[in-house]
C-alpha positions as CSV (number, residue, x, y, z in Angstrom):
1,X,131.6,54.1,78.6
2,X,132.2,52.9,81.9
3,X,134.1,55.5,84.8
4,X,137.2,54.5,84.4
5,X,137.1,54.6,80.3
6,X,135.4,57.9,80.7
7,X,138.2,59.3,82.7
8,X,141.0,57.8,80.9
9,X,139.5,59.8,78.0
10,X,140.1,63.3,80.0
11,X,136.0,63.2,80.6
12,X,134.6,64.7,84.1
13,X,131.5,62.8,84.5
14,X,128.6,63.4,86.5
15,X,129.7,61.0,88.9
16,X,133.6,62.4,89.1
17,X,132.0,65.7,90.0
18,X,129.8,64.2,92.9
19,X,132.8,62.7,94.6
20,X,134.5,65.2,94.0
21,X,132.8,67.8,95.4
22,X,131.9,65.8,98.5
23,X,135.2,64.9,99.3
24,X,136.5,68.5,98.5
25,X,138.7,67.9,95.9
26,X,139.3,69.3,92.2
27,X,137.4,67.5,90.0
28,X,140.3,66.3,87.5
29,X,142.3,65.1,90.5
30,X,140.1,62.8,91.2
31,X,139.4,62.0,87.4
32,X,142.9,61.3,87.5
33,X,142.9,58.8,90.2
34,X,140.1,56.7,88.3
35,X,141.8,56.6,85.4
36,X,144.4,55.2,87.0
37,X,142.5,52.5,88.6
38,X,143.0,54.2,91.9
39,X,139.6,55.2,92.8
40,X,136.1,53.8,91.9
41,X,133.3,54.9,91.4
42,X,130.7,51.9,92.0
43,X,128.0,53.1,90.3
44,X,125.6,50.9,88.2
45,X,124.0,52.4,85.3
46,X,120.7,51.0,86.5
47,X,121.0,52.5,89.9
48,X,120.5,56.2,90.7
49,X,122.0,57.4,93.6
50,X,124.8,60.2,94.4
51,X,127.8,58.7,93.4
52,X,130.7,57.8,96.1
53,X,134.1,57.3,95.5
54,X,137.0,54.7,97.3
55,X,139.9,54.9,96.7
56,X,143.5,56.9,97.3
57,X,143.2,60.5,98.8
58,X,139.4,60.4,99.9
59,X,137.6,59.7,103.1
60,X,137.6,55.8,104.2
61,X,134.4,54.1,103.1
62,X,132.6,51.8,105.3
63,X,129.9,49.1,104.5
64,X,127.6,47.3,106.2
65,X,126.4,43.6,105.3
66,X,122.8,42.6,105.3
67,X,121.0,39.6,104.2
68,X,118.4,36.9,104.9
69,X,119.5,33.1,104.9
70,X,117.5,30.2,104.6
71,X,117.4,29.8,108.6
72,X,116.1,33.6,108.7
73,X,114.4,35.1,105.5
74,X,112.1,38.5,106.3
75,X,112.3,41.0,103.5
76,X,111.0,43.6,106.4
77,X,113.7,43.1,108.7
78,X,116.6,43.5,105.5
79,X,115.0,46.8,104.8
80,X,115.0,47.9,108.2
81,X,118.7,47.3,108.3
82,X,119.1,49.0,105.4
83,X,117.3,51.8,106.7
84,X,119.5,51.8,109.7
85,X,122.8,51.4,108.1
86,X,122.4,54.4,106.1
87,X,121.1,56.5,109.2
88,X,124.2,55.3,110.9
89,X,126.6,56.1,108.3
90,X,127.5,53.9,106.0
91,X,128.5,54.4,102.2
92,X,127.8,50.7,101.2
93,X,125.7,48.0,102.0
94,X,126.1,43.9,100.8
95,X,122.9,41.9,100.6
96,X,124.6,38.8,101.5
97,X,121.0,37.2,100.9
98,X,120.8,33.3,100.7
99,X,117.8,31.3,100.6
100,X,115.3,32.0,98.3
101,X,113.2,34.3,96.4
102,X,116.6,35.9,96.6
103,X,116.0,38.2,92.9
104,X,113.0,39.9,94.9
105,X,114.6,40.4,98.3
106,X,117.5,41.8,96.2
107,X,114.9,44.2,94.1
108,X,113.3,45.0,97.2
109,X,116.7,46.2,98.4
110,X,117.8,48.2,95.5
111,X,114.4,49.9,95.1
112,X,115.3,51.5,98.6
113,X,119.1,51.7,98.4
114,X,120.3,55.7,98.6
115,X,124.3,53.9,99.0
116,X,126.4,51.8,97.1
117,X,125.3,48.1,97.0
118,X,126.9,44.9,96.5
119,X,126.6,41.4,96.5
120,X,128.6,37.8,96.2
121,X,126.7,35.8,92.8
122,X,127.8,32.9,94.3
123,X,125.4,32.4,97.2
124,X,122.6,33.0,94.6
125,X,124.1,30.3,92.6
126,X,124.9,27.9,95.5
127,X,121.3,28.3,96.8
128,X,119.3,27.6,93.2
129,X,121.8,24.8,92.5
130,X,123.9,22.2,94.1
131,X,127.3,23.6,93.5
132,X,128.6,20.2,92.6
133,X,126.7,20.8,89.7
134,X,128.4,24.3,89.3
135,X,127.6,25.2,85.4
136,X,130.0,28.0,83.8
137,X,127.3,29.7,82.1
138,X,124.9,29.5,85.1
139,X,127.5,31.6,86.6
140,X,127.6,34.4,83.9
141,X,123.8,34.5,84.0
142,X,123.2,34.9,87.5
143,X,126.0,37.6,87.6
144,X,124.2,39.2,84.7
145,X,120.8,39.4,86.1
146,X,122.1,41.0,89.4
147,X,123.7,43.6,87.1
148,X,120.7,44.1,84.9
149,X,119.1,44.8,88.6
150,X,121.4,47.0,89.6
151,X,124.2,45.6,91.8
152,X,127.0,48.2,91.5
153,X,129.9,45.8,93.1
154,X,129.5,42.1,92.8
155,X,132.3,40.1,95.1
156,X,134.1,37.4,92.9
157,X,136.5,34.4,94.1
158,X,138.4,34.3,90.8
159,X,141.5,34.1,92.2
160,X,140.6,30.8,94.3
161,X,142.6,28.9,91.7
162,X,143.6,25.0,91.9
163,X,147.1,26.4,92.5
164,X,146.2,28.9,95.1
165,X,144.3,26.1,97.0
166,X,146.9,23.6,96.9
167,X,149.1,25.8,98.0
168,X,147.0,26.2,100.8
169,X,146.4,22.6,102.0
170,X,150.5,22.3,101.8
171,X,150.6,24.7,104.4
172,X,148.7,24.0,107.7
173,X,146.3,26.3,108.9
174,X,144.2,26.2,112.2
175,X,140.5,27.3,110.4
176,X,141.0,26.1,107.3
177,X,139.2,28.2,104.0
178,X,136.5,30.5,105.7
179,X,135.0,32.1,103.4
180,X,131.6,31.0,102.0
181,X,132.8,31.3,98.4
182,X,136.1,30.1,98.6
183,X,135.2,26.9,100.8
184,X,132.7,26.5,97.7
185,X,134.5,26.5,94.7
186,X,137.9,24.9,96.7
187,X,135.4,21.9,97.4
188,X,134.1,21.9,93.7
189,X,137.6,22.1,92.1
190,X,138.9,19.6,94.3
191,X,135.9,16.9,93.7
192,X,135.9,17.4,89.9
193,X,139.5,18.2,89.2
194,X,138.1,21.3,86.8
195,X,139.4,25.4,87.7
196,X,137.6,27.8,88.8
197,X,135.1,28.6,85.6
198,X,135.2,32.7,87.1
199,X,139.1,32.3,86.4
200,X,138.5,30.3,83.1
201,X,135.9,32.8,81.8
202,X,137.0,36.1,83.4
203,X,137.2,38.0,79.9
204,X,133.6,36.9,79.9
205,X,132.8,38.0,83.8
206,X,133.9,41.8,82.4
207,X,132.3,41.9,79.9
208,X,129.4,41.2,81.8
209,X,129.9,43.9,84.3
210,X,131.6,46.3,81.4
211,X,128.1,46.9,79.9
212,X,126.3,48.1,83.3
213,X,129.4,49.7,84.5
214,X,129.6,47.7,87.8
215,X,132.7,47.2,89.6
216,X,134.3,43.8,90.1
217,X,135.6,43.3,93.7
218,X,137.8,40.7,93.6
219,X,137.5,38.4,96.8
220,X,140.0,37.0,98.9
221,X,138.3,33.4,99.3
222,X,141.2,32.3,100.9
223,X,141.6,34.8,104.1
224,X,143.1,33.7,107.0
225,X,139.7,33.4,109.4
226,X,141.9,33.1,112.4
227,X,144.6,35.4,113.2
228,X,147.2,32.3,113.3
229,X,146.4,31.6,109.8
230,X,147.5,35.2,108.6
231,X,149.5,35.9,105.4
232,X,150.0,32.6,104.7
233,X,150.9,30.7,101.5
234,X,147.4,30.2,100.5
235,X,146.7,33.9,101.6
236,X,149.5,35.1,99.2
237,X,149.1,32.8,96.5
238,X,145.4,33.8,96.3
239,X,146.5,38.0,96.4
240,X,149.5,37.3,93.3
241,X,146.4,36.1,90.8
242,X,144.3,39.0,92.8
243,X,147.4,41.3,90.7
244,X,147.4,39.8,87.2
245,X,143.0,40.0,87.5
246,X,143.4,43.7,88.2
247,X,145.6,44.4,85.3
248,X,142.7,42.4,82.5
249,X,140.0,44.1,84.1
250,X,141.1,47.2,83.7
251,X,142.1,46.7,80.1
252,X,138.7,45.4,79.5
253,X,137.8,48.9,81.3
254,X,136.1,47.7,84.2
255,X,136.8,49.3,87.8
256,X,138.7,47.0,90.0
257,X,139.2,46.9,93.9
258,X,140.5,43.9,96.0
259,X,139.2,42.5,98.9
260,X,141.5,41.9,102.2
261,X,142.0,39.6,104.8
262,X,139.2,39.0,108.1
263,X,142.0,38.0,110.7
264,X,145.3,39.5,111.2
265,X,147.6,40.5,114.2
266,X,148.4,43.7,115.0
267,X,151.7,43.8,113.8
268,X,150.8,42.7,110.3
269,X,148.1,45.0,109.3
270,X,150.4,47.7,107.4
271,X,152.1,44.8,105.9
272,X,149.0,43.2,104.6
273,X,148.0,46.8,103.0
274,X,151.2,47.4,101.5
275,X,151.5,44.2,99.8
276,X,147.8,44.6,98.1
277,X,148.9,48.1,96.9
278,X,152.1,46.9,95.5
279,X,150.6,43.5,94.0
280,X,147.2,44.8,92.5
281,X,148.9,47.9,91.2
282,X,147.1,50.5,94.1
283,X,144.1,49.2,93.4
284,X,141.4,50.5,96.4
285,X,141.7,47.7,99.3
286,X,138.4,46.3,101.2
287,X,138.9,44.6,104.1
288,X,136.6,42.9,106.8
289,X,137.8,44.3,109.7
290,X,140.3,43.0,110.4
291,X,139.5,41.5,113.6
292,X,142.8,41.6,115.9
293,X,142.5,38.4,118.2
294,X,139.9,35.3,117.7
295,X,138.2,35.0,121.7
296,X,136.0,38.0,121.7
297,X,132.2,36.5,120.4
298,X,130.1,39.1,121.2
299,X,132.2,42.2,121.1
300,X,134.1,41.6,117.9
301,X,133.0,45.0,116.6
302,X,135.6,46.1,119.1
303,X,138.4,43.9,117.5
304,X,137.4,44.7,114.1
305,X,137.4,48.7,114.8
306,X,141.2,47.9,116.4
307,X,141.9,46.5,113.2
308,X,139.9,48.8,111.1
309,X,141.2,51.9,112.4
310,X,144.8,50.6,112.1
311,X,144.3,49.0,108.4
312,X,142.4,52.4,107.7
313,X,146.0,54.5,108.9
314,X,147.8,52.1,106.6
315,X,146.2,53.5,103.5
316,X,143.3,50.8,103.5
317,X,140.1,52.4,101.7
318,X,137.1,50.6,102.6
319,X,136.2,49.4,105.7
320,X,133.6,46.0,106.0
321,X,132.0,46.6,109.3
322,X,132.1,43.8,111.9
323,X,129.0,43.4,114.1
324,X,128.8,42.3,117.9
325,X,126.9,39.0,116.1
326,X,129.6,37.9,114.1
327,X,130.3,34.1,114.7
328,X,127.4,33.8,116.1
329,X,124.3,34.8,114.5
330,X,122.6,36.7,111.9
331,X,122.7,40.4,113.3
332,X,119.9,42.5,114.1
333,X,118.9,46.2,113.9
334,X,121.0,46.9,117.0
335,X,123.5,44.8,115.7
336,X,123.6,46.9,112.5
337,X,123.8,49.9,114.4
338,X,126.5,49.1,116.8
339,X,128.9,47.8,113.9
340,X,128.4,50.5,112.0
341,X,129.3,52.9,114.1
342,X,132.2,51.2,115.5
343,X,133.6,50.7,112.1
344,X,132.7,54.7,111.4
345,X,135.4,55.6,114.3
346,X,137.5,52.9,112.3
347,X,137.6,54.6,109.8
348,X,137.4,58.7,110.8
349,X,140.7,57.4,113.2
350,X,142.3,56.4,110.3
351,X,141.8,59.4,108.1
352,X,143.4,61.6,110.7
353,X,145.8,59.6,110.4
354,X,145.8,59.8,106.3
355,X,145.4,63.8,106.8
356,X,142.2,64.1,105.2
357,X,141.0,68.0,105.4
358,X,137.4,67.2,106.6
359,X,138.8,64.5,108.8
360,X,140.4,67.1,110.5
361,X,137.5,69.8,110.1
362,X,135.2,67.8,111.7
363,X,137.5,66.4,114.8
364,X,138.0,70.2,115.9
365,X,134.9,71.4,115.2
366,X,133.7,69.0,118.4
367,X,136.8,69.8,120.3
368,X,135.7,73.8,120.0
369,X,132.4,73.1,120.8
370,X,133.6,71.0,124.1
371,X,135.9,73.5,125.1
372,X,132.4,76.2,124.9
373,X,130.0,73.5,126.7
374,X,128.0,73.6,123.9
375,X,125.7,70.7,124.4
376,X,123.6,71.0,121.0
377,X,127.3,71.7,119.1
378,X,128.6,68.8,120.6
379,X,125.0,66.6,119.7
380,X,125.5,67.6,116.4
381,X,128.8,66.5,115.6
382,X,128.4,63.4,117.5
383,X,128.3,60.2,115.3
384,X,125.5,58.9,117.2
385,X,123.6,62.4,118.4
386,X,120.8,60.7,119.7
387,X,123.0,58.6,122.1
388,X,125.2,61.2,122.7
389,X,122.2,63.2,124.0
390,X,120.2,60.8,126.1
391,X,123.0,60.1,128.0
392,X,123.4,63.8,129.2
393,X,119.9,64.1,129.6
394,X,119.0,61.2,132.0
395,X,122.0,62.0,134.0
396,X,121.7,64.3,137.0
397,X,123.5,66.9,135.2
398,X,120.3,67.4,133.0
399,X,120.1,70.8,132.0
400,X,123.6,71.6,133.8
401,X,126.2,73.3,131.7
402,X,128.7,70.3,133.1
403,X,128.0,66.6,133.1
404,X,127.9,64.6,136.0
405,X,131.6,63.1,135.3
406,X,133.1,65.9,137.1
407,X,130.2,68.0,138.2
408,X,131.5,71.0,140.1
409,X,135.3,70.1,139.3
410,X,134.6,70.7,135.4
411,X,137.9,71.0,134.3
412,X,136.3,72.7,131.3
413,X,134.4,75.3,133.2
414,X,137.6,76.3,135.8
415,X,140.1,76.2,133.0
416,X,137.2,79.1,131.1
417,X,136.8,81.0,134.5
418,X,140.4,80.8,134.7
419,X,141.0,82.4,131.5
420,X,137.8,84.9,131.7
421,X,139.6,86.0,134.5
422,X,143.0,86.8,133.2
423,X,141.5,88.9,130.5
424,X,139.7,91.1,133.3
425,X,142.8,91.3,134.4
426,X,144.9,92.1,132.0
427,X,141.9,94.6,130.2
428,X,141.6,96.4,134.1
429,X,145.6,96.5,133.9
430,X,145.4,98.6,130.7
431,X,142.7,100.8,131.6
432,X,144.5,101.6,134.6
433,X,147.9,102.6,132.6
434,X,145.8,104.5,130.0
């Protein structure tokens, strides 16, 4: 049985327990959310690792995407992310690998991979094949042997229908289809006149990931890529087929969550998430970012955090991380580093916001250790400690109780004298009327 059987059954599984007690939580309340379709557990049979749950009333997850291309293939370097993504924080990671030798790069991956890890089958296809010669059941077997390998999410475009895309050309948009995926199969359905075979054979897709238990996240191949293009009737058309999907794959008992929109405004974050929770029946929401304004290259893990930590408030559960490279190039180590963490304070920002307890826990138990100068407290709540501690210690308030901010005007230290002093005070003052 897959998770979401399992717990429609009234059965705790190994897994249930594991989020569970991670997120601090009763066990059948959070069996309860994945029966519902809720929460999921991405969790391929063939891949052992603790399980880590998305979805309504836990922590925000975050991801990271790595991946050679054809431009830039060293298996090396994709571990070494890996390696640092994990460090950093993050509770997913994509190999967004094209090129080739992509089965071994992918099993070198997985072989290493402590976190939940996903892919999108189609760049594997696209890179073996022309996709002008797209084949149906080409399709079901590469998704197949990535879940034989392990994949516990696999991203698919089956809602990038003929309609959805025609909708989309009727209404003018400034970037056009952006996704890798959905520019693929919009340009193969509209050369051959055919629909989307992951549309046309999705009884088969979960069926597919049904039998390894891997979690179909259903792609939004037609997100707006600049924020002028948001919620548009492509956008929509593609998120209204996004709702029918999610009701057959959880019939055919297969964990479901959506993915959301790269570029949005501000002001139409909350919309975006309530529409995805009210379409795709609360499915768990995954969004890239989203990335707040379109002029920022180089520092668009800043605009994707606005947006994160906004989308994250909204009742958004997953958080794809947005790297200083994006736009630009493939990112590196530092790159990895940097957008993970910035889509970390995304995401804690947000469950403050969504009042979860070790949120919370965690947010005062730095503010305590701040208010006590506790330098090694503080390092060790910090979400980069290492950072957090070399800038103390190569400032000239090295091995001072203050930093060099404020120096002798430590607000911290005269508000403790301050109140060291009143209790002399007031314990002198009782002594004296005893």
């Amino acid at each position: 049985m897959t998770q979401i059987e399992a717990a429609r059954k009234g059965i705790v599984t190994r897994e249930i327990s594991e989020v569970a007690e991670d997120e601090g939580l009763d066990p059948e309340q959070v069996r309860a959310l994945v029966a519902s379709g809720e929460v999921v557990i991405p969790h391929n049979v063939h891949h052992e690792f603790r399980a880590i749950g998305i979805g309504k009333g836990l922590r925000t997850k975050v991801n990271a995407n790595i991946g050679a291309s054809n431009f830039h293939q060293l298996i090396d370097e994709e571990v070494e992310k890996l390696y640092t993504a994990v460090r950093f924080g993050a509770d997913s990671v994509m190999d967004l690998s094209t090129g080739t030798d992509l089965d071994k790069i992918r099993g070198e991956i997985l072989s290493r991979c402590p976190v939940i890890l996903g892919t999108v089958p189609i760049y594997q296809v696209a890179s073996e094949n022309s996709i002008m010669t797209l084949d149906a059941h080409y399709f079901l077997d590469v998704i197949e042997r990535q879940a034989r390998q392990g994949v516990d999410y696999m991203t698919l475009h089956c809602g990038v229908t003929r309609d959805a895309v025609g909708r989309l050309r009727a209404h003018h948009r400034i970037e056009g289809i952006v996704s890798r995926g959905g520019a693929l199969l919009a340009a193969w359905m509209e050369r051959t006149g055919n629909e989307n075979p992951l549309y046309e054979h999705f009884d088969q897709v979960c069926g597919i990931l049904r039998e390894h238990d891997v979690t179909i996240s259903l792609g939004d191949g037609l997100r707006p890529g600049a924020t002028g293009d948001a919620t548009d009737r492509g956008q929509l058309a593609e998120l209204l087929v996004l709702g029918e999907l999610t009701e057959r794959a959880r019939k055919n008992g297969v964990q479901v969550m959506i993915e959301g929109p790269g570029h949005v405004p501000l002001d139409q974050i909350e919309a975006n998430v309530k529409l995805e929770k009210r379409v795709c029946g609360g499915a768990p929401f995954y969004v890239l970012g989203p990335l707040t304004c379109d002029v920022a290259p180089g520092y668009d893990h800043i605009t994707g955090a606005i947006g994160g930590a906004i989308a994250s408030a909204s009742g958004t559960d997953f958080l794809c991380y947005v790297t200083p490279a994006e736009h630009l190039r493939l990112p590196d180590i530092d790159d990895v580093r940097e957008g993970v963490i910035a889509t970390r304070i995304a995401a804690h920002s947000g469950d403050l916001v969504k009042g979860v307890r070790a949120a919370k826990v965690w947010n005062d138990e730095m503010s305590r250790y701040r208010k006590a100068l506790n330098w090694e407290g503080m390092y060790a709540m910090a979400m980069d400690p290492d950072k957090a501690r070399r800038y103390k210690e190569e400032s000239e308030a090295a091995g001072s109780n203050v930093c060099s901010m404020c120096g002798s005007l430590c607000s911290i230290n005269i508000d403790n004298a301050a109140i060291k002093f009143t209790e002399r005070h007031a314990l002198s003052e009782a002594q004296a009327h005893a």
